[in-house]
NUKOLZA-619061 format. One record per atom (N, C-alpha, C): residue number from 1; residue in one letter; atom name; x, y, z. Coordinates in pm, 1 decimal, padded with zeros to 6 digits, m for minus. Example, Ala and Ser with C-alpha at 12.3 -4.5 7.8 and 13.67 -1.06 7.14 Angstrom:
<atoms>
ATOM   torfi   zagu   sedren         xx         yy         zz
ATOM       1      a        N    01319.0   m00569.0    00780.0
ATOM       1      a       CA    01230.0   m00450.0    00780.0
ATOM       1      a        C    01320.0   m00330.0    00780.0
ATOM       2      s        N    01285.0   m00225.0    00708.0
ATOM       2      s       CA    01367.0   m00106.0    00714.0
ATOM       2      s        C    01290.0    00003.0    00787.0
</atoms>
This chain:
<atoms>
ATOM   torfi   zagu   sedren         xx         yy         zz
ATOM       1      x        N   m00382.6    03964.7   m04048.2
ATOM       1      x       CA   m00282.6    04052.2   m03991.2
ATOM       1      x        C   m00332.6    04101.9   m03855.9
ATOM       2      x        N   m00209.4    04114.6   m03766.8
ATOM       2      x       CA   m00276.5    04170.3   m03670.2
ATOM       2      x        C   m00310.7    04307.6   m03657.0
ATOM       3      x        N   m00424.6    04377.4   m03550.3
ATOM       3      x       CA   m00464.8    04496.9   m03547.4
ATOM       3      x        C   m00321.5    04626.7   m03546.5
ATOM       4      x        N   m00252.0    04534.7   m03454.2
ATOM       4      x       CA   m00131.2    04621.8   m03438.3
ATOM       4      x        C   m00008.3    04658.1   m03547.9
ATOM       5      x        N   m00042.6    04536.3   m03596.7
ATOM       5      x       CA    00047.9    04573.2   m03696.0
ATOM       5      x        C   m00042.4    04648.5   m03799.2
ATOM       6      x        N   m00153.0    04658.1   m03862.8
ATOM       6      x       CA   m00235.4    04735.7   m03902.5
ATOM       6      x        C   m00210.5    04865.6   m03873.0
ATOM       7      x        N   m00214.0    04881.7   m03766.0
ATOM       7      x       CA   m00232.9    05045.8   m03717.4
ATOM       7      x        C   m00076.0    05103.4   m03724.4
ATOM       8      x        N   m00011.7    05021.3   m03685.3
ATOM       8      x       CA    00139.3    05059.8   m03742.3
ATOM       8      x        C    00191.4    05156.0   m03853.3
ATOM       9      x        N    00109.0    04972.9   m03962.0
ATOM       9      x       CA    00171.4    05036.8   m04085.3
ATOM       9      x        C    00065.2    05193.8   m04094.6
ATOM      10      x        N   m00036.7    05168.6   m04124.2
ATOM      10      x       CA   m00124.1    05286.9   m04143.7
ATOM      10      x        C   m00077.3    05398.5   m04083.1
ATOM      11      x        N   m00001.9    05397.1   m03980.8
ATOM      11      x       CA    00050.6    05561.2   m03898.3
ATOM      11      x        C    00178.3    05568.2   m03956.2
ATOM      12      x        N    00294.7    05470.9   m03974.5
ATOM      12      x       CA    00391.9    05524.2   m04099.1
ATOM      12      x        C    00333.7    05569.5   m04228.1
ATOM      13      x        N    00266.2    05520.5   m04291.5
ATOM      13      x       CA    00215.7    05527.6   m04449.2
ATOM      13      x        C    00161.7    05714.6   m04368.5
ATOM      14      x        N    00052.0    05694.5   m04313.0
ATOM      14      x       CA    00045.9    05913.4   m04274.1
ATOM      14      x        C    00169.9    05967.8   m04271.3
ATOM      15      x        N    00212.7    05935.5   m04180.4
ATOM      15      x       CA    00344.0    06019.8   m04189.9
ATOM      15      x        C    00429.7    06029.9   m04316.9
ATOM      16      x        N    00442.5    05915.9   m04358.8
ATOM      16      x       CA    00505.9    05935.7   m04494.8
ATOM      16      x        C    00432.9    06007.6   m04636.2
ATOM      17      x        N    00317.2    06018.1   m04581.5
ATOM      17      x       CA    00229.1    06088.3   m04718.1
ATOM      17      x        C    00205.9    06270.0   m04675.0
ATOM      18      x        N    00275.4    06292.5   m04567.3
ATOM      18      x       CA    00227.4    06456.0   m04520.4
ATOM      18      x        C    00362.0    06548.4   m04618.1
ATOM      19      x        N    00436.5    06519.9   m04644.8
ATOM      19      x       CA    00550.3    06620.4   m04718.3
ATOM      19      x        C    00468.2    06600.2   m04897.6
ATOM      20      x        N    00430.7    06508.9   m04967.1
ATOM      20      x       CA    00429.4    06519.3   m05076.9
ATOM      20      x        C    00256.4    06602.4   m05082.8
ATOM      21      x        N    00197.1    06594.2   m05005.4
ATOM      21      x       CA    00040.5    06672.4   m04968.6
ATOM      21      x        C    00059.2    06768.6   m04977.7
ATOM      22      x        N    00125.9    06825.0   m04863.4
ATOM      22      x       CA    00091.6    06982.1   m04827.3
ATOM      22      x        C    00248.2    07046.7   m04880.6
ATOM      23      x        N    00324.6    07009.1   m04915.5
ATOM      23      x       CA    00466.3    07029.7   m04949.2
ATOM      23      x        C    00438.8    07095.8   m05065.0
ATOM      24      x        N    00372.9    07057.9   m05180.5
ATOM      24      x       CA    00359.2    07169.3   m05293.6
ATOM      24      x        C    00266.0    07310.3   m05270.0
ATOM      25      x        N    00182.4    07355.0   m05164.2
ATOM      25      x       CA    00075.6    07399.1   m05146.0
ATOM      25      x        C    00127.0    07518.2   m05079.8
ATOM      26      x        N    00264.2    07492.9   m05020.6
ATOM      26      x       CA    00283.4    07583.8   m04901.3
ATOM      26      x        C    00445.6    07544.4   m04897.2
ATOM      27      x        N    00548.8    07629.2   m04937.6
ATOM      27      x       CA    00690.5    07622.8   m04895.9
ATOM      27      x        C    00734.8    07628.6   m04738.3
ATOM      28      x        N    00694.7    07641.5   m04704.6
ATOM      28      x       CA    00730.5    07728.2   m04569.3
ATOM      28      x        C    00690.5    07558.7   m04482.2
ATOM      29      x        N    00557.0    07539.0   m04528.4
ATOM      29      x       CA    00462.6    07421.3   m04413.7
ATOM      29      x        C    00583.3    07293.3   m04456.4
ATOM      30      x        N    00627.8    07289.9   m04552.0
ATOM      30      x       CA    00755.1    07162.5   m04629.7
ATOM      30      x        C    00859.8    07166.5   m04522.4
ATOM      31      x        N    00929.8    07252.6   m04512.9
ATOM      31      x       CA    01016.6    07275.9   m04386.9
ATOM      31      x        C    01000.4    07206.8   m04248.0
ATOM      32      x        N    00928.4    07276.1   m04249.0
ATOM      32      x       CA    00866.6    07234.3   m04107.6
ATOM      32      x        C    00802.8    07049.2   m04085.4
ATOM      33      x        N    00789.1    07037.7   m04186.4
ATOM      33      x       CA    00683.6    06857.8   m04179.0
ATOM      33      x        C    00836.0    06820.8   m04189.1
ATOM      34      x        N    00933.6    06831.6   m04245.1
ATOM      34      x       CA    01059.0    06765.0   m04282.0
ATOM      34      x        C    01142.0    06724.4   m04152.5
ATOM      35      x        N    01138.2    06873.2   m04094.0
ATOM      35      x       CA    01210.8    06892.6   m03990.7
ATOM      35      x        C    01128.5    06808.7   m03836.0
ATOM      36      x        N    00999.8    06795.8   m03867.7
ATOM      36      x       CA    00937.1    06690.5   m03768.0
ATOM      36      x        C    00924.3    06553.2   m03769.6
ATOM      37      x        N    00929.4    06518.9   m03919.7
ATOM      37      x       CA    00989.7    06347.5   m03966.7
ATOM      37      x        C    01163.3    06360.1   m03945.7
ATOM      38      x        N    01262.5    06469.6   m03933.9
ATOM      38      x       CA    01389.5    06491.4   m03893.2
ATOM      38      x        C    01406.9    06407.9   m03790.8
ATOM      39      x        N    01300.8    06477.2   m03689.9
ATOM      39      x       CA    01295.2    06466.0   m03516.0
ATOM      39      x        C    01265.0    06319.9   m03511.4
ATOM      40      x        N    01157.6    06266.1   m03552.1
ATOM      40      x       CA    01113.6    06125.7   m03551.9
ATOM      40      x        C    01233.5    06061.5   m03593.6
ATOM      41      x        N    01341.4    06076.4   m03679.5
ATOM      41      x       CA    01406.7    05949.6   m03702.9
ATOM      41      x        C    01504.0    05982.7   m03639.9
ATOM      42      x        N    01555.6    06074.4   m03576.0
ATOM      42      x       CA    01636.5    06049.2   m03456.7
ATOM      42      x        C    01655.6    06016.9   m03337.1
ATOM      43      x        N    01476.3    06032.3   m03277.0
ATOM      43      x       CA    01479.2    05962.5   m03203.1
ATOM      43      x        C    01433.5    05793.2   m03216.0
ATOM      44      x        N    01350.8    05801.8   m03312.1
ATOM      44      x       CA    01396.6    05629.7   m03300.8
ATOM      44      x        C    01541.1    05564.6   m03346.6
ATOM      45      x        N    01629.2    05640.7   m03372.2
ATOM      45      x       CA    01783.0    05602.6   m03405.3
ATOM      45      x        C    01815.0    05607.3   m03235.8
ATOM      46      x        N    01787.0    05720.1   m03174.2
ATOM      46      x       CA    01846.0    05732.2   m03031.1
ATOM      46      x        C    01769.2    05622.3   m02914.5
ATOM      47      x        N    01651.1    05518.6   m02921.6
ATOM      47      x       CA    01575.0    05467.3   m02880.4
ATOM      47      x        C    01562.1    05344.2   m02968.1
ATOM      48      x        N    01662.5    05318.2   m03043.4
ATOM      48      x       CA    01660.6    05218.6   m03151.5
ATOM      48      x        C    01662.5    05031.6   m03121.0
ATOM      49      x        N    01779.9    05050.5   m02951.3
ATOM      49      x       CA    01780.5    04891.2   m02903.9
ATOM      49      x        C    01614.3    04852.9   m02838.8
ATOM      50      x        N    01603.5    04973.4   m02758.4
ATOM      50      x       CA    01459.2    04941.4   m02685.9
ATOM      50      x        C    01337.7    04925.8   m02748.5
ATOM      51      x        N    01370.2    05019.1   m02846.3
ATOM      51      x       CA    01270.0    04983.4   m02952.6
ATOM      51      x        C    01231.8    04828.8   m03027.9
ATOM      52      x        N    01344.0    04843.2   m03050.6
ATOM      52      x       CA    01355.0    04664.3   m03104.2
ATOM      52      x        C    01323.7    04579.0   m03017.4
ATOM      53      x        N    01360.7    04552.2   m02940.7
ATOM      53      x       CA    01322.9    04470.6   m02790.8
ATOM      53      x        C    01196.6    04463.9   m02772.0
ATOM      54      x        N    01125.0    04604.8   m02783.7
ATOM      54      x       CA    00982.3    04551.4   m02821.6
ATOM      54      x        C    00887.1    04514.7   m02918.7
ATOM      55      x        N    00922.6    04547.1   m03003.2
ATOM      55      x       CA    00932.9    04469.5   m03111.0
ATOM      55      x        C    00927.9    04349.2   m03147.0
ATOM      56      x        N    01025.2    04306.8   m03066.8
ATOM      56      x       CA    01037.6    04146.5   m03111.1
ATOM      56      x        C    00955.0    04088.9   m02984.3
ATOM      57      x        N    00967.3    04115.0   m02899.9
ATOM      57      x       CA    00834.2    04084.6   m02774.7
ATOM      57      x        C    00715.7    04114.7   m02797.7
ATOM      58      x        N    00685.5    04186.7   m02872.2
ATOM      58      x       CA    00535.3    04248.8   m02850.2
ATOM      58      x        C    00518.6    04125.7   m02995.9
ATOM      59      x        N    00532.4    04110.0   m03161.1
ATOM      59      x       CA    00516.7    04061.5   m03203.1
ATOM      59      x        C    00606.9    03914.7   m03273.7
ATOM      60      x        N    00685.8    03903.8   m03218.5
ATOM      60      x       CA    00768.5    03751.2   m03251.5
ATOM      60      x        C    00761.9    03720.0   m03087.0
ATOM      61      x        N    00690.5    03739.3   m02982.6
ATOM      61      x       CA    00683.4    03580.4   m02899.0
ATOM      61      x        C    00613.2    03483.8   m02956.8
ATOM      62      x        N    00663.1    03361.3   m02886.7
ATOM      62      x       CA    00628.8    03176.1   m02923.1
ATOM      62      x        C    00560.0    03213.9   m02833.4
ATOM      63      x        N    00447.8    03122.3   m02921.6
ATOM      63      x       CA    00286.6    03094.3   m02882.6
ATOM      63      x        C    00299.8    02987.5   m02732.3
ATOM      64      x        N    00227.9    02984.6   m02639.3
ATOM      64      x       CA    00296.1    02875.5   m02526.6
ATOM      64      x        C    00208.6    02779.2   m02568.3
ATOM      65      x        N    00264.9    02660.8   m02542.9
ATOM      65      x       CA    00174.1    02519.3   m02628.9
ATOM      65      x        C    00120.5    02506.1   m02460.8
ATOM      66      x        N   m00031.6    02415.9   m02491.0
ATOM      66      x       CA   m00084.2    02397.9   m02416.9
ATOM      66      x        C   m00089.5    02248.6   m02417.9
</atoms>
């Protein structure tokens, strides 16, 4: 796999593991982590074509034959 995609997944998988952590520990801190994964998926909804675009450039370009 590549590094990038490595580090990818590994920084979704954090983000997705911070509400069930600290979410029982602290009501108040739940809110708030929710409302900042809120923010994150709207802006990648609002940044969603460009996003993709790189995406598919950064990891689906053809290899150039030599």
């Amino acid at each position: 796999m590549k590094m990038r995609a490595v580090l990818f997944m590994s920084a979704v998988l954090m983000l997705l593991s911070i509400p069930p952590v600290y979410g029982y520990s602290d009501p108040i801190s739940v809110t708030l982590i929710w409302q900042f994964l809120a923010s994150i998926l709207v802006g990648l909804l609002f940044f969603f074509k460009s996003i993709k675009l790189w995406v598919i450039k950064t990891f689906f370009k053809e290899k150039k034959k030599e």
